[in-house]
C-alpha distance (Angstrom), angle and dihedral (degrees) to the residues before:
residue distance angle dihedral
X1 . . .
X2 3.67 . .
X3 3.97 90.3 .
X4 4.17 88.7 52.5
X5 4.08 93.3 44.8
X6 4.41 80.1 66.6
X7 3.33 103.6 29.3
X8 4.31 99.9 57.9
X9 4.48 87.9 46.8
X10 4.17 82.2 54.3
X11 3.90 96.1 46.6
X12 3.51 86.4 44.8
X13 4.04 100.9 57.3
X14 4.25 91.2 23.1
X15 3.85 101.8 41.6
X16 4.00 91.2 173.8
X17 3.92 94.8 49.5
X18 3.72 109.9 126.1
X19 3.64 97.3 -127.2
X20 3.68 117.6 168.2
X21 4.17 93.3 9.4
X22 3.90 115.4 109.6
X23 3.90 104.8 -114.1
X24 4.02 121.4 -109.8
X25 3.88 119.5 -108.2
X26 3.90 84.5 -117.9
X27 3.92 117.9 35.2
X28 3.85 123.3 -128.0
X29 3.92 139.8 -106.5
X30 3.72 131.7 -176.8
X31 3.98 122.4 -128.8
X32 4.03 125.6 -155.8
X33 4.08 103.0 -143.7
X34 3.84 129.5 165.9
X35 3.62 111.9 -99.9
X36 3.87 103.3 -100.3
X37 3.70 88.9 48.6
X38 4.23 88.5 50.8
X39 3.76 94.8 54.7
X40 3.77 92.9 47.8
X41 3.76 92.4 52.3
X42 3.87 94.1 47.8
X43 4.08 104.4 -93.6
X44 3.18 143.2 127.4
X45 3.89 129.1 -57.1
X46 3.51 111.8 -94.8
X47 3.59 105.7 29.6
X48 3.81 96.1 -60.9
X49 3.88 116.2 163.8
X50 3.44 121.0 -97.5
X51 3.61 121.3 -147.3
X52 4.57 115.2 -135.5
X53 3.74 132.3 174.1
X54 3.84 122.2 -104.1
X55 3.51 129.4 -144.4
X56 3.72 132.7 -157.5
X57 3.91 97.8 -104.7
X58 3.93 83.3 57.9
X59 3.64 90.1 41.9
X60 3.92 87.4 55.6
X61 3.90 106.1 32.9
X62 4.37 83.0 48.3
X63 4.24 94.0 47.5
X64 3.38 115.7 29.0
X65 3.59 99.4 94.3
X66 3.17 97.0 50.3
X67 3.59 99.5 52.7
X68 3.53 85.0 49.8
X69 4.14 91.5 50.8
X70 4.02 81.4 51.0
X71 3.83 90.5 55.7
X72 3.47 97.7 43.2
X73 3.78 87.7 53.8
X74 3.40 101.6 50.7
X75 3.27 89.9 56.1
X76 3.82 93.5 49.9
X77 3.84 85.3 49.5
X78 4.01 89.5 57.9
X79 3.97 88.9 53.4
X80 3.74 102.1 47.9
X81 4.02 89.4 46.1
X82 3.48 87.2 70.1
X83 4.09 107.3 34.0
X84 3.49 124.7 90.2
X85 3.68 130.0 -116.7
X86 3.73 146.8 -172.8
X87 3.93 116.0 -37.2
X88 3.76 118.1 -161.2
X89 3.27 122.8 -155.9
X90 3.66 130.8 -104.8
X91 3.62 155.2 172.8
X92 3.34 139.6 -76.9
X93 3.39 97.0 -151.9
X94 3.33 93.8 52.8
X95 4.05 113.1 124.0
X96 3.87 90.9 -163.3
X97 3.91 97.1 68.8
X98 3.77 91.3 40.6
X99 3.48 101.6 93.3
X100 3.83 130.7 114.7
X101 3.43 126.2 -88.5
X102 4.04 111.2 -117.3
X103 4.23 105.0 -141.8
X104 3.59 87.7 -162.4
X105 3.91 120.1 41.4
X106 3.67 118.2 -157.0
X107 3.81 97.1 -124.5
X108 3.66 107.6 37.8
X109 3.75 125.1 -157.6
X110 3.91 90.4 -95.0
X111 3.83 90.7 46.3
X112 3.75 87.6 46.4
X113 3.90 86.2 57.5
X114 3.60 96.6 54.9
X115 3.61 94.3 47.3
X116 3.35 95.4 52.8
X117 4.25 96.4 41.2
X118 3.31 108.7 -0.1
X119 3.61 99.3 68.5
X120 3.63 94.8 34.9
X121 3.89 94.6 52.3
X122 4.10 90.5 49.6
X123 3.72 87.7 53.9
X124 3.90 95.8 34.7
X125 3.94 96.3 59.3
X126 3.50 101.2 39.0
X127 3.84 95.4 51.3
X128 4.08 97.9 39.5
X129 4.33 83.4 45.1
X130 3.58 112.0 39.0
X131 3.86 97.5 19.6
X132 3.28 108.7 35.6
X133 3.89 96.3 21.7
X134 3.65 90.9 -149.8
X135 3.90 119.9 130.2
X136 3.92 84.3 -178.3
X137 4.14 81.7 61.3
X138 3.96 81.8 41.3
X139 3.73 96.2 66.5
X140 3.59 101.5 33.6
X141 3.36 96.9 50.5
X142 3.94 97.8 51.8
X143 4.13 87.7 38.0
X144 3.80 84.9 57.9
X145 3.63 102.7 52.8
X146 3.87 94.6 46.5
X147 4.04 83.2 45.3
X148 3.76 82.9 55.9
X149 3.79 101.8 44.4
X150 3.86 100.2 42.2
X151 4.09 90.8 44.1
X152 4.40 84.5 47.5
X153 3.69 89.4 48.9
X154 4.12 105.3 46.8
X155 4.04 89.3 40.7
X156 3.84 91.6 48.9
X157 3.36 97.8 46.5
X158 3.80 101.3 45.7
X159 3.72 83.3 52.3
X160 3.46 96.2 53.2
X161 4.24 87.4 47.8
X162 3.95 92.0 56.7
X163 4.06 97.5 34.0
X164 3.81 92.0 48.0
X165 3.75 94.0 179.3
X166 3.82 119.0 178.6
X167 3.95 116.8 -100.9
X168 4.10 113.9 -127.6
X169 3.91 78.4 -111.2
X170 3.52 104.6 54.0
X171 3.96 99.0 116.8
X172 3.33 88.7 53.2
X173 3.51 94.6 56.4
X174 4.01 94.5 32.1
X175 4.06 92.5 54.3
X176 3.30 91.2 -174.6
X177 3.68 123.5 -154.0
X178 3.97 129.4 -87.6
X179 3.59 115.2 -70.4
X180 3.73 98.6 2.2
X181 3.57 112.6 161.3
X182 3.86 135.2 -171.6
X183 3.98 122.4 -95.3
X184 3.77 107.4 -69.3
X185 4.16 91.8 -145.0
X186 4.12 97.4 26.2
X187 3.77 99.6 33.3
X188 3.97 91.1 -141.5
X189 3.43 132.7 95.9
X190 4.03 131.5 -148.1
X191 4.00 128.1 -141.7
X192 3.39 87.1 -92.1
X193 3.63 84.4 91.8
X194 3.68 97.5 60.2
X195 4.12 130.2 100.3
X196 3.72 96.2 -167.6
X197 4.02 101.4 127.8
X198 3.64 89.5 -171.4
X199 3.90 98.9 92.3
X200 4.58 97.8 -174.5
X201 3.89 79.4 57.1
X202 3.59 99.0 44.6
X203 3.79 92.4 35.3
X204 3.86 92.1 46.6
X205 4.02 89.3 56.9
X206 4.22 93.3 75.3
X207 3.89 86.0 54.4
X208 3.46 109.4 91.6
X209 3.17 120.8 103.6
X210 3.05 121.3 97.2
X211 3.67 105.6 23.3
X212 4.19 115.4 -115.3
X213 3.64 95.8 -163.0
X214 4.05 90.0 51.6
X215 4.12 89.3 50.0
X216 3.64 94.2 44.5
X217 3.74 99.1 49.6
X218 3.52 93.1 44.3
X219 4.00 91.9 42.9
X220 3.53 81.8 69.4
X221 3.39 120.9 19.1
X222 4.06 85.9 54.0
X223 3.73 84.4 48.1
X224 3.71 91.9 61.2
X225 3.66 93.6 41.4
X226 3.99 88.8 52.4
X227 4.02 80.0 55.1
X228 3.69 94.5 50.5
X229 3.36 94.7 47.4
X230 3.70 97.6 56.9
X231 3.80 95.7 41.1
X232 4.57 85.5 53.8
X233 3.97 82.3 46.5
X234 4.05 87.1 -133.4
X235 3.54 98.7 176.0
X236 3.80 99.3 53.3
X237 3.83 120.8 115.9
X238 3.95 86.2 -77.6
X239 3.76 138.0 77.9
X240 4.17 118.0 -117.7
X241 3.72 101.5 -168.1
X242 4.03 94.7 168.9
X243 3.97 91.4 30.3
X244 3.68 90.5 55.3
X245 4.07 92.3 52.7
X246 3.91 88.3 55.3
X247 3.92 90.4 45.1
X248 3.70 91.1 53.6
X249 3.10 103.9 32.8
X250 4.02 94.5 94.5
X251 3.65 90.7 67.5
X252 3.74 93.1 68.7
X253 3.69 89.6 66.7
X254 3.56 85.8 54.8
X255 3.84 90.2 52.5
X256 3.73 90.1 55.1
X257 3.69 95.2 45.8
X258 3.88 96.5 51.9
X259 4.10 85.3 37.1
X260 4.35 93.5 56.7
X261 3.92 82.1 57.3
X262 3.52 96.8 65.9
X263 3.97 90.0 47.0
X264 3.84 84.8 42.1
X265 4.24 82.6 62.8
X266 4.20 76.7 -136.6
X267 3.94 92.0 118.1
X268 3.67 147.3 24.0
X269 3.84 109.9 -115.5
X270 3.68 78.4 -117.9
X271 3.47 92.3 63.9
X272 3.95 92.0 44.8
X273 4.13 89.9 55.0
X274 4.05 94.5 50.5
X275 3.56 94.0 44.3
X276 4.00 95.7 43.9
X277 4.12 86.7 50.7
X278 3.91 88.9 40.6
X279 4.20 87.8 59.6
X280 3.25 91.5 45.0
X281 3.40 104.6 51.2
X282 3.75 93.2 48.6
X283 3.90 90.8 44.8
X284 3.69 79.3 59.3
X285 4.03 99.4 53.4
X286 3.61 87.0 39.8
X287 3.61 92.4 61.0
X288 4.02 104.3 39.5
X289 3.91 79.2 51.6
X290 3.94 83.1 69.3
X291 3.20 110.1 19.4
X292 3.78 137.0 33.9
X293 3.62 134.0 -103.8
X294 4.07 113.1 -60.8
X295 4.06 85.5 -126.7
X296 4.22 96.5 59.0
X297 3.82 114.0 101.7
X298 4.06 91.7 -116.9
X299 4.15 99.3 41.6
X300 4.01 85.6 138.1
X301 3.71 93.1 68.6
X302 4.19 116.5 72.7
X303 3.81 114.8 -118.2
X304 4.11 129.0 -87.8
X305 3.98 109.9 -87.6
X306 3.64 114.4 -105.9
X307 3.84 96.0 -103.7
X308 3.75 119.5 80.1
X309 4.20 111.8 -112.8
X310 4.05 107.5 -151.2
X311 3.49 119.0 -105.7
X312 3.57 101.4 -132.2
X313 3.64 97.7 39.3
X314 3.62 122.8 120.0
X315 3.77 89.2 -109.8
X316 3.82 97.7 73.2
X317 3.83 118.0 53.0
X318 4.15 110.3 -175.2
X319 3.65 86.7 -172.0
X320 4.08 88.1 53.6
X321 3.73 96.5 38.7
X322 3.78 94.2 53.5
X323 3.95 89.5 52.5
X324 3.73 93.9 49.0
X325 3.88 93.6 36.8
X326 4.12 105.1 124.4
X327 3.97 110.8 -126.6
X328 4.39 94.1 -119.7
X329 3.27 112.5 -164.4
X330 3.98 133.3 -19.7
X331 3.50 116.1 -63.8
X332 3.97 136.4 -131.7
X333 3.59 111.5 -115.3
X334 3.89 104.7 -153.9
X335 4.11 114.8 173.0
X336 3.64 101.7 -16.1
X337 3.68 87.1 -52.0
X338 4.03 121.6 120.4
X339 3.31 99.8 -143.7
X340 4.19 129.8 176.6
X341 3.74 121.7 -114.7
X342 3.89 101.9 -113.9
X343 3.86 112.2 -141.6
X344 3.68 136.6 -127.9
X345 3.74 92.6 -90.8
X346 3.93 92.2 54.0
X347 3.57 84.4 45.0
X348 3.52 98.4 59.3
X349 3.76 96.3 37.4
X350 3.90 91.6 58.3
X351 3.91 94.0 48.5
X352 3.85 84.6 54.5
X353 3.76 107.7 50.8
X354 3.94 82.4 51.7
């Protein structure tokens, strides 16, 4: 009783979650191929994705760059937070960079962190373990995120080097000596100016546009609502009202984070907008790197890795796969015959090769 009260709210939101099916020795991942190459390899008619079994050589020989690329970045990321960049110059008169400086910011850099990847990750490894029993989902979910937040974090941050734009605080940080006065020809003045002997602070005033705390949060939290969304199958034939809140809802934390810069007086609400797209778009690319398109019939499962695995090896079983294969979504019946609802992929690959 107790086990049926959890199970029925999970098929609801995760309609391809193998609950109550014994889990293979080797999870399962979906591949897109062109039609001729489908048939050979034992799918469907039409190009339709077949489903094989991974290994951990495959897992290894497919990923380790790009765990290596996420490294690397992070580690960029870490230098660039603390190197200066272009400073414009500005005006003393202008009311935009007048604003207080806030001591205390209401998300902190640590707080920013766990927005961004801490959250994700605790809703990441649950779902892709215990829900989707899939360590293949396992690994490509967590590699995507951190593909996702590194990539956010190096582009904003070199664009916030070259742009140098002015925070709304920056005569607060700039303090600029007695009596200083704007160019009499120009009408601008330079941070030559300034008497601030704390150089990160000063430094950190020409870095706000776009917004790091917007991209980060959204790098992820739009990450895991990319995730959610393909697990709930929202963009099948059917509607999911209440599956659609919980898929979106990540994105409101994002709102707030990019919202308590703007009362921080750290960013422009230009700055906030650019930076909240700029996450999500590369939440976005992140994701499709892994996983395929929300509208194909088997977006739960994580893409094929990039090198081929045999067909007649030992490591792919038709027999096996077609046992363990997940029923997806419901299917068309069309003269007696059961057959799968093709998605817009297939679709488009078919009018193509016409």
């Amino acid at each position: 009783m107790a086990m049926s009260i959890l199970t029925e709210p999970i098929r609801f939101c995760f309609p391809a979650a193998p609950i109550g099916q014994s889990s293979s020795d080797l999870p399962l991942y979906t591949r897109e191929e062109s039609p001729g190459k489908s048939r050979l390899a034992g799918g469907g008619r039409d190009g339709r994705s077949t489903l094989k079994k991974m290994t951990f050589k495959t897992l290894v020989a497919s990923y380790a760059f790009d765990w290596f690329l996420a490294l690397v970045l992070w580690g960029v990321l870490a230098i660039l937070n603390k190197s200066p960049g272009h400073k414009r110059e500005f005006s003393l008169t202008d009311t935009s960079i007048q604003h207080s400086f806030a001591e205390h910011e209401r998300v902190p850099p640590r707080l920013l962190g766990f927005i961004s990847v801490g959250i994700p990750l605790l809703c990441l490894i649950p779902l892709s373990s215990l829900v989707a029993r899939n360590s293949w989902d396992v690994h490509n979910s967590v590699l995507g995120l951190f593909t996702s937040f590194t990539v956010t974090g190096v582009v904003t941050q070199i664009i916030k080097m070259s742009v140098g734009r002015p925070r709304p605080d920056l005569i607060a940080r700039c303090l600029p000596a007695a009596g200083a006065t704007d160019h009499p020809v120009f009408g601008l003045s330079t941070i030559a100016i300034c008497t601030n002997t704390n150089h990160f602070i000063l430094n950190d005033g020409f870095k706000s546009f776009p917004s790091g705390h917007s991209s980060l949060s959204f790098s992820g939290l739009a990450f895991l609502s990319l995730y959610l969304a393909g697990k709930m199958h929202l963009w099948d034939v059917r509607g999911h009202r209440t599956r659609a809140w919980a898929a979106l809802s990540p994105l409101l934390g994002g709102v707030m984070v990019a919202i308590s810069r703007t009362e921080d007086n750290r960013h422009h609400w230009q700055d906030v907008l650019v930076g909240s797209l700029l996450g999500t778009f590369i939440a976005w690319v992140s994701y499709r790197t892994y996983y395929p398109a929300l509208s194909h019939r088997e977006c739960h499962l994580p893409l094929a890795p990039r090198i081929e695995v045999e067909d007649d090896s030992d490591d792919y079983d038709s027999h096996a796969v077609g046992r363990d294969r997940v029923r997806l979504l419901s299917e068309e019946n069309n003269g007696g015959e059961t057959v799968p609802r093709g998605s817009e992929e297939e679709v488009a690959r078919r009018g193509a090769g016409r």
